[in-house]
C-alpha angles and dihedrals in degrees: 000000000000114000133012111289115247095252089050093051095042084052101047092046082063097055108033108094089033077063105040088054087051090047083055094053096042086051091062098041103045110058108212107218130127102332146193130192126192109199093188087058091033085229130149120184131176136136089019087294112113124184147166117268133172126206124266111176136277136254112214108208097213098052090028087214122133122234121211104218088229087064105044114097100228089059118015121172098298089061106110088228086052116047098060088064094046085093082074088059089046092058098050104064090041089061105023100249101153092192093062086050112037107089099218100024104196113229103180086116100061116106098163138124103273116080087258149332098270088063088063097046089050091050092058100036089053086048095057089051098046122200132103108339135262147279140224107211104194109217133174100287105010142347123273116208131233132203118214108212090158109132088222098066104090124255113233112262128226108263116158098204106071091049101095077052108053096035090056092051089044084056100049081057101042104012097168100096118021092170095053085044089058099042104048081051092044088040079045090068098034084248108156124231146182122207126202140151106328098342146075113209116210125209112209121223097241109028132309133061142242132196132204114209123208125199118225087284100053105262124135106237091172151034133182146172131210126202091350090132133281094268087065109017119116122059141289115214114210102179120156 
């Protein structure tokens, strides 16, 4: 394989800033300090904080190819940190998504933004599971990455201001479908929308509304609130 599959790309365009918000909270809630993890238990710990994680799959530096837990041999689908995240695989083969199938996806070809390709896979694979986000967990030769599905860690909340933000850093990692990326984190929130020629109109829990506005190929140049306060009235532009 060289290059993400269609399906993959359209899917993770959907997910992307819903995860990339998940990724913030769990940031605040998860210190990262020195750290242990114990599969068997489904247990990470660090900074005091401990919480239930599943495995999704590792990313090894020297071959640059992505693992599924449920295909590595130390671990394989019986394994209790395995068998939450074999919906992903599930998935997969339902909608024809090869690298939610493929057991060792080879990633030598990516030159994107993000560190590698595994951290995208990672990204769309916690986003179909939901929960409380996931962790890259360095080892000697690569990272593996967690998924926390622990109740305590805290769902994101609904805050208009950092959208033009995180839907322009969703973009730069699964730039196919900006408008997509934008309503699955809008439908996320039960924030209703309207979409028309060239705009997405928001309308704010609370009072006040906000547009995204997309160029003839689908980018969003610009993006503006109205009557959202005067700490944050006025636009933010997000053109690339």
């Amino acid at each position: 394989m060289s290059g993400f599959s269609p399906a993959f790309q359209r899917l993770g365009a959907a997910l992307a800033a819903v995860v990339l918000q998940q990724q913030e909270t769990l940031a605040e809630f998860l210190p990262r300090e020195d750290w242990s993890a114990d599969l068997t238990a489904r247990t990470y710990s660090s900074g005091g904080v401990t919480v239930q994680v599943s495995l999704l799959g590792s990313y090894a530096a020297r071959e640059r190819t992505w693992l599924w837990g449920w295909a590595n041999p130390q671990f394989g689908d019986d394994h209790p940190a395995v068998e939450p995240t074999l919906a992903i695989r599930g998935l997969g083969a339902r909608l024809g998504i090869p690298e939610f199938t493929t057991p060792e996806v080879d990633l030598s070809w990516y030159e994107g933004p993000a560190g590698h390709g595994g951290e995208l896979i990672a990204m769309a694979a916690g986003g179909v599971l939901g929960g409380g986000g996931y962790i890259g967990a360095g080892y000697d030769g690569g990272s593996a990455y967690l998924h926390v599905d622990d109740p305590q860690a805290p769902p994101a909340a609904w805050d208009p201001v950092p959208v033009p933000r995180l839907l322009m850093n969703a973009v730069s990692l699964f730039p196919h479908e900006p408008r997509l990326t934008l309503a699955r984190l809008l439908s996320r929130h039960r924030v209703a929308y309207r979409e028309g020629d060239g705009v997405t109109e928001i309308r704010l829990p609370g009072g006040g509304t906000a547009r995204a506005h997309f160029d003839s190929l689908g980018r969003c140049n610009d993006f503006d609130f109205d009557a959202l306060g005067s700490a944050h009235g006025g636009a933010l532009g997000v053109g690339r």
